[in-house]
MOPAC internal coordinates of N, CA, C and O (Angstrom, degrees):
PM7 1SCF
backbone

  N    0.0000 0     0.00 0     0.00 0    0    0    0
  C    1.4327 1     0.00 0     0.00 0    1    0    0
  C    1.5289 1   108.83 1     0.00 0    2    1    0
  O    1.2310 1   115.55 1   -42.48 1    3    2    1
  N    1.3421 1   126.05 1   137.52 1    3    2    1
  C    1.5869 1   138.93 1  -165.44 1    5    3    2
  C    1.2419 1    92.05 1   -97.25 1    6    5    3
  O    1.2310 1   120.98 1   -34.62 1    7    6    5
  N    1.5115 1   115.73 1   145.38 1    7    6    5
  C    1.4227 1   128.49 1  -163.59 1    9    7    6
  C    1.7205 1    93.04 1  -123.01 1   10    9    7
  O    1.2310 1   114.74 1   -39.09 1   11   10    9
  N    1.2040 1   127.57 1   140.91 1   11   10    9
  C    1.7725 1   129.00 1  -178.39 1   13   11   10
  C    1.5420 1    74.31 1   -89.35 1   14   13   11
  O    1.2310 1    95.02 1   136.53 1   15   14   13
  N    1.2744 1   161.21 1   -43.47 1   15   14   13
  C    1.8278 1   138.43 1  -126.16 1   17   15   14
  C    0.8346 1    78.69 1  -124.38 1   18   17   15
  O    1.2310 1   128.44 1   -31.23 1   19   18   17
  N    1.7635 1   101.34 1   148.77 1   19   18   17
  C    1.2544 1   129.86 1   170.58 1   21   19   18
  C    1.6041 1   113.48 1   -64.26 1   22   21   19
  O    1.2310 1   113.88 1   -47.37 1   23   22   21
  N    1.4703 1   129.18 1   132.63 1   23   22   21
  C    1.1922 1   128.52 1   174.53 1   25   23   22
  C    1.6733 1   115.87 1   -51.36 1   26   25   23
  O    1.2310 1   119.60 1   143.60 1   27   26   25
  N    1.1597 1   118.37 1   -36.40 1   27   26   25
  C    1.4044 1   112.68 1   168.89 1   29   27   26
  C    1.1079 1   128.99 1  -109.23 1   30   29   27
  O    1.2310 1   120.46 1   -33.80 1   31   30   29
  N    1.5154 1   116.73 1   146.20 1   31   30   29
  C    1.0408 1   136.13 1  -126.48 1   33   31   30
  C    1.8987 1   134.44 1    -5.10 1   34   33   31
  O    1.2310 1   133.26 1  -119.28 1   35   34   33
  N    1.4948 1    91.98 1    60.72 1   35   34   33
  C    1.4425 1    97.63 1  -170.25 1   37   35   34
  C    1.4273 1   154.73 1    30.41 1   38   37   35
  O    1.2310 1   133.86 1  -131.58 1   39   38   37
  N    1.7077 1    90.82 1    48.42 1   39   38   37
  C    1.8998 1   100.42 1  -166.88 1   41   39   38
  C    1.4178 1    70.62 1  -125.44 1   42   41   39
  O    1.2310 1   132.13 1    -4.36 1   43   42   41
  N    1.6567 1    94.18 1   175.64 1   43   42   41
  C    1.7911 1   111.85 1   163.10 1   45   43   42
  C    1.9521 1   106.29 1  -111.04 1   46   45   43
  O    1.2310 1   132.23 1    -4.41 1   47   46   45
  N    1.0234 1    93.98 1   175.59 1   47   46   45
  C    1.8164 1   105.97 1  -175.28 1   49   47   46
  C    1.4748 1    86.61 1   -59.52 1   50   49   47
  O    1.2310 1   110.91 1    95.70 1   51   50   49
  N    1.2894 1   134.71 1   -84.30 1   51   50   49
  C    1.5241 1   128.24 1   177.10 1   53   51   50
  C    1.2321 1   130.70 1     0.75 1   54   53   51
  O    1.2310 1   114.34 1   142.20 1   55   54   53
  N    1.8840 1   128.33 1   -37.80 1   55   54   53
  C    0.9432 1   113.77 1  -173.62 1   57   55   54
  C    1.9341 1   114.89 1   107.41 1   58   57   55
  O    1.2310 1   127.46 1  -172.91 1   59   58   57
  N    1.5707 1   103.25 1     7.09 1   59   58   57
  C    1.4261 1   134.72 1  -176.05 1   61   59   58
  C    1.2073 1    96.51 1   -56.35 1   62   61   59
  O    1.2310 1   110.63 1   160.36 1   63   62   61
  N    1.1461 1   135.23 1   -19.64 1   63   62   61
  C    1.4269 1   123.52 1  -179.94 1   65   63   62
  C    1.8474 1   133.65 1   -90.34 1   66   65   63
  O    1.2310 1   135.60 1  -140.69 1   67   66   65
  N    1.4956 1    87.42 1    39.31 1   67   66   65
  C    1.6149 1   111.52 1   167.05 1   69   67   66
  C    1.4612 1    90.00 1    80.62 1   70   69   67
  O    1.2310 1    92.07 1  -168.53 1   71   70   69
  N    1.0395 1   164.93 1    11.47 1   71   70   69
  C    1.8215 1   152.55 1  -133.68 1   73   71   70
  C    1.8360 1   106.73 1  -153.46 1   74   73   71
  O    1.2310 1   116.81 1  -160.99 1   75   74   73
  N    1.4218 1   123.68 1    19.01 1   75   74   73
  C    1.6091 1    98.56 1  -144.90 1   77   75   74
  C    1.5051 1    83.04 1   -73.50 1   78   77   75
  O    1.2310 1   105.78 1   150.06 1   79   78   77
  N    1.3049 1   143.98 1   -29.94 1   79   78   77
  C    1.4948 1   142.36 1  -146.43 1   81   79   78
  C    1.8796 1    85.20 1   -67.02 1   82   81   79
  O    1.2310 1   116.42 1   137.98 1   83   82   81
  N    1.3765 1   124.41 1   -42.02 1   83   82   81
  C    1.4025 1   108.32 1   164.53 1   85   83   82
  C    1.3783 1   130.95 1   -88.47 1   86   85   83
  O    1.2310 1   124.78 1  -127.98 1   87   86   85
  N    1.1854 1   108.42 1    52.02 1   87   86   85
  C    1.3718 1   125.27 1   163.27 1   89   87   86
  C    1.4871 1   106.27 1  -124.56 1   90   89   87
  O    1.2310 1   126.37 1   152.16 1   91   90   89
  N    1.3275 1   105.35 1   -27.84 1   91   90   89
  C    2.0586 1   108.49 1  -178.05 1   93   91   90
  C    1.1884 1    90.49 1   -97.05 1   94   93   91
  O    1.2310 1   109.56 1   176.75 1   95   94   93
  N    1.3780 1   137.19 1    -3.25 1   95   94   93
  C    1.8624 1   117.06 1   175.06 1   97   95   94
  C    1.3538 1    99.77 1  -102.55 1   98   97   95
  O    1.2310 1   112.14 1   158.08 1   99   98   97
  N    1.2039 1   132.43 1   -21.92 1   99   98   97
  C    2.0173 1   140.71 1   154.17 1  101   99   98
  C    1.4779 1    90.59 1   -39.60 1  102  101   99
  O    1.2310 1   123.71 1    96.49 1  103  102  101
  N    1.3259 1   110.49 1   -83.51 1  103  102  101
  C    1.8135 1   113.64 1  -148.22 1  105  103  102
  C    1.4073 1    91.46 1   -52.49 1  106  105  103
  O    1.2310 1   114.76 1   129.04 1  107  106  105
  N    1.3438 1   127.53 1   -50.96 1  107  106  105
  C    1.2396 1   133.37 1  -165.21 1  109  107  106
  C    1.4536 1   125.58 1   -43.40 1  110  109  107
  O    1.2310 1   133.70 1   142.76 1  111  110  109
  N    1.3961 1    91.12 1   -37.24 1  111  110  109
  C    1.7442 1   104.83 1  -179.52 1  113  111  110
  C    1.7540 1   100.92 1   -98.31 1  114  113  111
  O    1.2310 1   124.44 1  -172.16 1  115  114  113
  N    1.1872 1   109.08 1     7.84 1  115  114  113
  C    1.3695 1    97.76 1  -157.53 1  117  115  114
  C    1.8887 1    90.65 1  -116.74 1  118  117  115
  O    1.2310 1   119.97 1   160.06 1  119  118  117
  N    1.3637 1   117.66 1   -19.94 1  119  118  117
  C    1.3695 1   113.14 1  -175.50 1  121  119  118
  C    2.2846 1    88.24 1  -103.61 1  122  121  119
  O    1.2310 1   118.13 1   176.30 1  123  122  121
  N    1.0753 1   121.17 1    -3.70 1  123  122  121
  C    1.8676 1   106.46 1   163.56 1  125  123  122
  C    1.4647 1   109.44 1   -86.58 1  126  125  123
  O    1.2310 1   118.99 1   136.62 1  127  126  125
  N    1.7787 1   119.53 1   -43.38 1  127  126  125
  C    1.3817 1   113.84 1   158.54 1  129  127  126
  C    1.2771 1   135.98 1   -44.72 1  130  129  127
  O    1.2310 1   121.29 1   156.69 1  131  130  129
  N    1.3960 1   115.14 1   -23.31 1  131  130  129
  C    1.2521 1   118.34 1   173.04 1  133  131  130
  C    1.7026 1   121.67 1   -82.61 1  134  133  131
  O    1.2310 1   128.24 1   136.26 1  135  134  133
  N    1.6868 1   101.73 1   -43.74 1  135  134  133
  C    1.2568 1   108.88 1  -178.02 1  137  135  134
  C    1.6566 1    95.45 1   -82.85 1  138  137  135
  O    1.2310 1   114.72 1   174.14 1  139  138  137
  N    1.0610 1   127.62 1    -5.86 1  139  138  137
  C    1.6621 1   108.86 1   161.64 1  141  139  138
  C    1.3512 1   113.53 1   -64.37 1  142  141  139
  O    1.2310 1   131.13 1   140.29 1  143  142  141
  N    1.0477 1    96.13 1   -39.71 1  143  142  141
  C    2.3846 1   112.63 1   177.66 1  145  143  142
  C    1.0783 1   104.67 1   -57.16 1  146  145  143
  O    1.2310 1   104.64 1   122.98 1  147  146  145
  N    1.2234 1   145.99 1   -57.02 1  147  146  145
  C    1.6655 1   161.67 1  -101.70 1  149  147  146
  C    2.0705 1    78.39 1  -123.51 1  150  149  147
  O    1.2310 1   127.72 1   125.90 1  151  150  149
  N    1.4369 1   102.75 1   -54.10 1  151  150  149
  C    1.5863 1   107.20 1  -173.42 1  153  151  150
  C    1.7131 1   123.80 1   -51.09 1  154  153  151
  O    1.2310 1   134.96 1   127.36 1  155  154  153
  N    1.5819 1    88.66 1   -52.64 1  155  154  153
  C    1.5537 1   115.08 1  -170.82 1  157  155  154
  C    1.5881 1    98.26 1   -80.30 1  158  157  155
  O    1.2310 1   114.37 1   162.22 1  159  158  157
  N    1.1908 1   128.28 1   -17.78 1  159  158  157
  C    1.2050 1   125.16 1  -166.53 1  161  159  158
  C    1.6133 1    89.27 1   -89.43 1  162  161  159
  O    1.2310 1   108.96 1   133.37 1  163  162  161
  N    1.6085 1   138.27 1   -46.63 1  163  162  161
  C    1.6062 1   125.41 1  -166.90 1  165  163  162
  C    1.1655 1   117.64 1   -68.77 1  166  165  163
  O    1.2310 1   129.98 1   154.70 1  167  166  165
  N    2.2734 1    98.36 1   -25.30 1  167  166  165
  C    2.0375 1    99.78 1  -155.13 1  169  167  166
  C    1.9543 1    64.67 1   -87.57 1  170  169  167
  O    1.2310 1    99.23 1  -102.40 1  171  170  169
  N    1.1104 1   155.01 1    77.60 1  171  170  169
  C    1.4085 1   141.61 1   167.81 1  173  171  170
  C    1.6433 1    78.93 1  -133.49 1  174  173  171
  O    1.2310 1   125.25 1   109.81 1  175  174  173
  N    1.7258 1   107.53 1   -70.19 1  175  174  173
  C    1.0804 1   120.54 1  -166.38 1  177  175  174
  C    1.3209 1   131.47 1   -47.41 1  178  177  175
  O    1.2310 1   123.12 1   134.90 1  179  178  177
  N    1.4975 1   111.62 1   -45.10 1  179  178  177
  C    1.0462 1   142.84 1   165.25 1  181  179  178
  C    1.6794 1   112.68 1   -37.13 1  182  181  179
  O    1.2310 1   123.32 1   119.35 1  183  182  181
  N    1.5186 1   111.23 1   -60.65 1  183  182  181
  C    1.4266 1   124.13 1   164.80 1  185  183  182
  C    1.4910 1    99.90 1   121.64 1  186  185  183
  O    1.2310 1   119.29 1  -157.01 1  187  186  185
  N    1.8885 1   118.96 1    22.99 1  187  186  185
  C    1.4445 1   118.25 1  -159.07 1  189  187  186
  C    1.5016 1    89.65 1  -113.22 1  190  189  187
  O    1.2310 1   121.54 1   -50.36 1  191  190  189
  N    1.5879 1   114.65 1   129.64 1  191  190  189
  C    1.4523 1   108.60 1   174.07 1  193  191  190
  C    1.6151 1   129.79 1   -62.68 1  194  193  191
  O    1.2310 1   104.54 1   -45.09 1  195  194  193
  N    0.8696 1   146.15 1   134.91 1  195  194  193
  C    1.4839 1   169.33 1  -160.02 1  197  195  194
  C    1.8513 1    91.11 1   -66.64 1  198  197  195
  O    1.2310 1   118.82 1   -94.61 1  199  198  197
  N    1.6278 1   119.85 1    85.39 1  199  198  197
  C    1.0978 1   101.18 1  -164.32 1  201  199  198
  C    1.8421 1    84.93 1  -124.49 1  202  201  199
  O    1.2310 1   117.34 1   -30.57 1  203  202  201
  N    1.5067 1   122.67 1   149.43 1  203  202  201
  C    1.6569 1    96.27 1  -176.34 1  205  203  202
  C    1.9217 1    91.08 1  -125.41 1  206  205  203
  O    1.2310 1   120.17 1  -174.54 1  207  206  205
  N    1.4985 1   117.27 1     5.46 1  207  206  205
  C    1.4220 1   103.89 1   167.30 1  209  207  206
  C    1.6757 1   103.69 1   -88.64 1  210  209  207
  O    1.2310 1   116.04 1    -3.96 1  211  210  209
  N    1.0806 1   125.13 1   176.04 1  211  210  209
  C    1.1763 1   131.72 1   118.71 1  213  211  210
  C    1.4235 1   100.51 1    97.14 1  214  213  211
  O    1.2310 1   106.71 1     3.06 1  215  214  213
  N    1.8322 1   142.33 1  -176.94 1  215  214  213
  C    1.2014 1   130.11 1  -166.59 1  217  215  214
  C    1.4369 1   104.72 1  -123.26 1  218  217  215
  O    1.2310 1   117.03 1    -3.65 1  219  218  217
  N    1.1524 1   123.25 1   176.35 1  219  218  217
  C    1.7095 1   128.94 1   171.81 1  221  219  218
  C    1.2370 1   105.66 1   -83.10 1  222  221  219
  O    1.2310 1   115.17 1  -173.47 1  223  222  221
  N    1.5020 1   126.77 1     6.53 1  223  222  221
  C    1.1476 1   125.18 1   166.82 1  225  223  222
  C    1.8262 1   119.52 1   -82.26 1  226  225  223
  O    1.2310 1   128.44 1   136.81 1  227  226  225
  N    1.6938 1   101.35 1   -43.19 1  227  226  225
  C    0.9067 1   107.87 1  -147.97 1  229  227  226
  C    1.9025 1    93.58 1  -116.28 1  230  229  227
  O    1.2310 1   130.09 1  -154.34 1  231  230  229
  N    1.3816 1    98.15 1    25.66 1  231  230  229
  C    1.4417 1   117.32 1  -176.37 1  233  231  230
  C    1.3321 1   109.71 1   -61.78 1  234  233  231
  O    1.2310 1   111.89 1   -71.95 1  235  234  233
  N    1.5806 1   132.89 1   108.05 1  235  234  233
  C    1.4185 1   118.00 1   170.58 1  237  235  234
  C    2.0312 1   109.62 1  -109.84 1  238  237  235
  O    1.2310 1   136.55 1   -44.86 1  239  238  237
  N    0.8925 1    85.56 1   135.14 1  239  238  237
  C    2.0386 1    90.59 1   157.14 1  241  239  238
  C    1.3263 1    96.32 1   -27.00 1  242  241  239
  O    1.2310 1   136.77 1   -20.26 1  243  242  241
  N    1.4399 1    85.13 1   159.74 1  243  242  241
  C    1.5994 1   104.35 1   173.05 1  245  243  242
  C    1.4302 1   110.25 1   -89.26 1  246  245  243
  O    1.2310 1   112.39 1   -16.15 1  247  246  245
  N    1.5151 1   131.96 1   163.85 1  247  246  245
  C    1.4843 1   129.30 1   175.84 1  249  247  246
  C    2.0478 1   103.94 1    68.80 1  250  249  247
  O    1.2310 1   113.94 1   145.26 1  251  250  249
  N    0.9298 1   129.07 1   -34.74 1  251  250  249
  C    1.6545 1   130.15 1   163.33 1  253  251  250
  C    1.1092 1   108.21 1   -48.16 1  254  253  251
  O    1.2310 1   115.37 1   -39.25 1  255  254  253
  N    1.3831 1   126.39 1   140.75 1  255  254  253
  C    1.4858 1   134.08 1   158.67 1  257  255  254
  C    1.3945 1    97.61 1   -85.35 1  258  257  255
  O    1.2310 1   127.78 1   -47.69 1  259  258  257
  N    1.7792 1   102.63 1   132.31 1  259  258  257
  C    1.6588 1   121.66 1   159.84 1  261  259  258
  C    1.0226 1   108.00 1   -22.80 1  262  261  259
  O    1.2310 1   126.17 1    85.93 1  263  262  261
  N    1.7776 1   105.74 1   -94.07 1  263  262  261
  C    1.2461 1   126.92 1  -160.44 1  265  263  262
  C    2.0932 1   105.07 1   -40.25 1  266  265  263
  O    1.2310 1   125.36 1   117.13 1  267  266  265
  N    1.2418 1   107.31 1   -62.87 1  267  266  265
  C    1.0519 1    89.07 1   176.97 1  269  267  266
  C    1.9752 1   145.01 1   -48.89 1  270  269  267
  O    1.2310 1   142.75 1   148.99 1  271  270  269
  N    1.0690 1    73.41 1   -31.01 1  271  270  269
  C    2.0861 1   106.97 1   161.36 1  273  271  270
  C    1.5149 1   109.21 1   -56.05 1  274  273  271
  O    1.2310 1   123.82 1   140.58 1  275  274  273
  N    1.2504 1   110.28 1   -39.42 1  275  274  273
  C    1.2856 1   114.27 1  -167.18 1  277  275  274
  C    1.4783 1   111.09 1   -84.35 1  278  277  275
  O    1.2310 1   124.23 1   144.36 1  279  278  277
  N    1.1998 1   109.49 1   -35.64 1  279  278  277
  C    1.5949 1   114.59 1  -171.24 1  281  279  278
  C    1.8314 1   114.43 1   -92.72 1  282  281  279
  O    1.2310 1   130.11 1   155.93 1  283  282  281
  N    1.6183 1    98.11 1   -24.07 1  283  282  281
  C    1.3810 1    97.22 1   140.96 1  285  283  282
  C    1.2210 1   140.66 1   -64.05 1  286  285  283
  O    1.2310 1   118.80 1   162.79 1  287  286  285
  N    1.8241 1   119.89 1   -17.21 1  287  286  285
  C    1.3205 1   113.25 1   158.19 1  289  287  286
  C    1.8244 1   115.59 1   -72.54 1  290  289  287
  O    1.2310 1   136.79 1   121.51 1  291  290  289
  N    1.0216 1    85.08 1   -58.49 1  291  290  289
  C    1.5453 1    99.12 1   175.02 1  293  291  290
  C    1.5376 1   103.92 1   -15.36 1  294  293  291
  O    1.2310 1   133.21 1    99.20 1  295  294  293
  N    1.6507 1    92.08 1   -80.80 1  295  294  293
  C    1.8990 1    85.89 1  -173.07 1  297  295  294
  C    1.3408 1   123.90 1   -55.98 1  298  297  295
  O    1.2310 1   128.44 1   170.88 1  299  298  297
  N    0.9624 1   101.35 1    -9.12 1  299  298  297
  C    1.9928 1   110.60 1  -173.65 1  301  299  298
  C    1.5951 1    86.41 1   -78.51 1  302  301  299
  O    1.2310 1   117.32 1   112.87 1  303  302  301
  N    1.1495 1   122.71 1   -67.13 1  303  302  301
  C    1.5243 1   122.19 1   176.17 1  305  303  302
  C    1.2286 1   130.04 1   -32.81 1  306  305  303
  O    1.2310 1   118.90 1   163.43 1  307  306  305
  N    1.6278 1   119.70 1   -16.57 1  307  306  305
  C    1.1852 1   138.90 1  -138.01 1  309  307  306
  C    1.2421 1   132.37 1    21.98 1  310  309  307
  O    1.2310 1   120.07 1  -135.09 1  311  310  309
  N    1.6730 1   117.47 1    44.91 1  311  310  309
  C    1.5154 1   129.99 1   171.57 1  313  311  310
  C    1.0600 1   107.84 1   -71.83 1  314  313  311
  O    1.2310 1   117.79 1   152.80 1  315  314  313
  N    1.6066 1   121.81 1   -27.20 1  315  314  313
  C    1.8258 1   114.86 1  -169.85 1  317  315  314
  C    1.6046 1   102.45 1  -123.89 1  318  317  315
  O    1.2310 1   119.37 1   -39.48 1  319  318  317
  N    1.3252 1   118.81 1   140.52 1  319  318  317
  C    1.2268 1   101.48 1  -172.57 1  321  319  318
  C    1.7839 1   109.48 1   -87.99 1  322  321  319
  O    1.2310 1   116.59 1    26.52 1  323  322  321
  N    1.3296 1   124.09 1  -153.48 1  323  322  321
  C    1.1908 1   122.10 1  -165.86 1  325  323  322
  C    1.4841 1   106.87 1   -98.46 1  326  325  323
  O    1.2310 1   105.31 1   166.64 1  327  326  325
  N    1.1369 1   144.82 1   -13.36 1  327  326  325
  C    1.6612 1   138.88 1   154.11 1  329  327  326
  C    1.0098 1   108.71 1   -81.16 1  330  329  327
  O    1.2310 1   115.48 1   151.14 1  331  330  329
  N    1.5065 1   126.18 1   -28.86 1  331  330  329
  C    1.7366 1   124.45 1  -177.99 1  333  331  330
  C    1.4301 1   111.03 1   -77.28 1  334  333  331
  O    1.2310 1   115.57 1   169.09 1  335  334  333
  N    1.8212 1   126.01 1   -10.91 1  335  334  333
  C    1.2328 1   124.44 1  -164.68 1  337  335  334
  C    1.8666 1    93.30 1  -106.77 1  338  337  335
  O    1.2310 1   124.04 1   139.39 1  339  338  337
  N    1.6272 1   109.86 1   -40.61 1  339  338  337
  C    1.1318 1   108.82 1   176.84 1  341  339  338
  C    1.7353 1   129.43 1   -54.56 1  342  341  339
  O    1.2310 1   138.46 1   146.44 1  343  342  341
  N    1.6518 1    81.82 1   -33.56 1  343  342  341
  C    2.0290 1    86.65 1   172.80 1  345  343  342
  C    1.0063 1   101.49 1   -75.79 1  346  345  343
  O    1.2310 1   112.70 1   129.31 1  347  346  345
  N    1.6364 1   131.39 1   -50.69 1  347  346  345
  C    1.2804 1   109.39 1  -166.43 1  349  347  346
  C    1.3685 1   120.82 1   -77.42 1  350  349  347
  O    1.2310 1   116.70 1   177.89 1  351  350  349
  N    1.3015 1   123.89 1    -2.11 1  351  350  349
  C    1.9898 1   120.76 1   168.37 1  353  351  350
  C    1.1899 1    98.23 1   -78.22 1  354  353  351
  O    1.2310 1   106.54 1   167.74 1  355  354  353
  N    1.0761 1   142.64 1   -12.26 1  355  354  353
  C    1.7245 1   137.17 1  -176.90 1  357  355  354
  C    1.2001 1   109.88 1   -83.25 1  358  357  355
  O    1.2310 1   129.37 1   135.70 1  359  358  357
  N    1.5736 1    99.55 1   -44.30 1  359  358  357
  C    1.6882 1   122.42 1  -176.44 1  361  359  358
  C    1.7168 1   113.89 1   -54.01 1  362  361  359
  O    1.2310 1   128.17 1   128.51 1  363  362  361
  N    1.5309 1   101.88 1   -51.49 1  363  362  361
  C    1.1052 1   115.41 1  -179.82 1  365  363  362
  C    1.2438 1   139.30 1   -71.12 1  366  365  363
  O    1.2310 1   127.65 1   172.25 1  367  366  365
  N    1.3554 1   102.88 1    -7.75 1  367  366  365
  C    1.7865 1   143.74 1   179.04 1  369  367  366
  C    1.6846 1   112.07 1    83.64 1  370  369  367
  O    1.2310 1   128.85 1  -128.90 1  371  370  369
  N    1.6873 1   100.55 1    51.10 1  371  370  369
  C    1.5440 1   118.16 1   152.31 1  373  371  370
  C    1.1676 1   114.98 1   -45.83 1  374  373  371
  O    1.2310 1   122.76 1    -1.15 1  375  374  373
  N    1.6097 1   112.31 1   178.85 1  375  374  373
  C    1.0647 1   122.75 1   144.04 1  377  375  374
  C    1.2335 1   107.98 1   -87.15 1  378  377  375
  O    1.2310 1   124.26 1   -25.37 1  379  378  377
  N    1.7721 1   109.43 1   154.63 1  379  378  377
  C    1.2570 1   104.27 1   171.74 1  381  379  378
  C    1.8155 1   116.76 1   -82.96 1  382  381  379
  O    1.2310 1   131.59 1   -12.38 1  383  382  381
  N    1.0342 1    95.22 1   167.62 1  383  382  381
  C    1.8533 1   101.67 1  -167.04 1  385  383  382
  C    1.8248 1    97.13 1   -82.86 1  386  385  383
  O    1.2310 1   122.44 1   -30.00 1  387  386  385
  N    1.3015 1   112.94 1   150.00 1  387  386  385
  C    1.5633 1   112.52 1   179.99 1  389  387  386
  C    1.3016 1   137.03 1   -72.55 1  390  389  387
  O    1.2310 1   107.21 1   -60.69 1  391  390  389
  N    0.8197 1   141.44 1   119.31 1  391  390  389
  C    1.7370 1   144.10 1  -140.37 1  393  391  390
  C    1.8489 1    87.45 1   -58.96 1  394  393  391
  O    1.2310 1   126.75 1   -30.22 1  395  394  393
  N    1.5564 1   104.61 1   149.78 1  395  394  393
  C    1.0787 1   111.97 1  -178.05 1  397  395  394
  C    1.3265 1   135.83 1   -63.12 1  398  397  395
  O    1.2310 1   121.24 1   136.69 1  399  398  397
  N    1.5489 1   115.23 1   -43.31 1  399  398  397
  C    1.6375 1   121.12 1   144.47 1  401  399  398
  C    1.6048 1   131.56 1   -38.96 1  402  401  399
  O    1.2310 1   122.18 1   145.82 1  403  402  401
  N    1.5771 1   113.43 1   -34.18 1  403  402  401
  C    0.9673 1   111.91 1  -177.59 1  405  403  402
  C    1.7763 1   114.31 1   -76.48 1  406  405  403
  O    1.2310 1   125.67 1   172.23 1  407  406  405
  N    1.4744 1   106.71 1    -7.77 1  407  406  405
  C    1.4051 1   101.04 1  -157.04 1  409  407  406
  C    1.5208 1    96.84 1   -99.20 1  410  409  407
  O    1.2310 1   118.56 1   -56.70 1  411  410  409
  N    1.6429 1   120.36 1   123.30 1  411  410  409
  C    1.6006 1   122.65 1   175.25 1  413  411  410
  C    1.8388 1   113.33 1   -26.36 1  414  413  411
  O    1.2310 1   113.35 1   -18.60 1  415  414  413
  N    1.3601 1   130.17 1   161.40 1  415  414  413
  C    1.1172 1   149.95 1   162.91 1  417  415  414
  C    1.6984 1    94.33 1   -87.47 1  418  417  415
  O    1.2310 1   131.27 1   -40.08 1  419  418  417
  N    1.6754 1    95.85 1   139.92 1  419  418  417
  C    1.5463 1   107.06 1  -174.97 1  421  419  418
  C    1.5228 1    93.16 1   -93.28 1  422  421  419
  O    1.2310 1   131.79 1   -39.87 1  423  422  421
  N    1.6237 1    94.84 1   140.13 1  423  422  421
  C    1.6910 1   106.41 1  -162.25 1  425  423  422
  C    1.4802 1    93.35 1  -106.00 1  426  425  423
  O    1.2310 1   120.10 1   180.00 1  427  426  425

């Protein structure tokens, strides 16, 4: 005589053992663990650090001060002009920029 239940411990492959909703909360956690891997594994590849605040906009190196990061975009943007960016990298605890004599003539 053919038995539908599995001989051990009396469930079937299905999930017959009153529980299937924990079989879809398994896969469930088991297909975000993966695509967490799949994630961390490209920003690896990629060469982009594993950062989970903040945006790829406003992404700085490690050991850099923000603020200073920031106002280097700025001037790149040309939002700040070039004495307003120089006070404020000093301000911000830049380096200071090199006295004007000292700096070569562009050849």
């Amino acid at each position: 005589m053919m038995n539908d239940r599995s001989p051990y411990f009396g469930h079937d492959h299905l999930g017959g053992s009153g529980h299937p909703w924990l079989h879809a909360l398994c896969f469930v956690l088991f297909l975000l663990a993966f695509g967490g891997v799949i994630f961390a594994a490209v920003r690896f590849a990629l060469g982009r650090p594993l950062h989970l605040r903040g945006s790829a906009a406003t992404a700085v190196e490690p050991g850099t001060d923000e603020a200073l990061a920031t106002l280097r975009m700025r001037y790149a943007r040309g939002e700040v002009s070039r004495d307003d960016f120089l006070a404020a990298h000093v301000d911000l605890g830049g380096s200071a920029p090199p006295e004007p004599d000292s700096v070569p003539p562009p050849s």
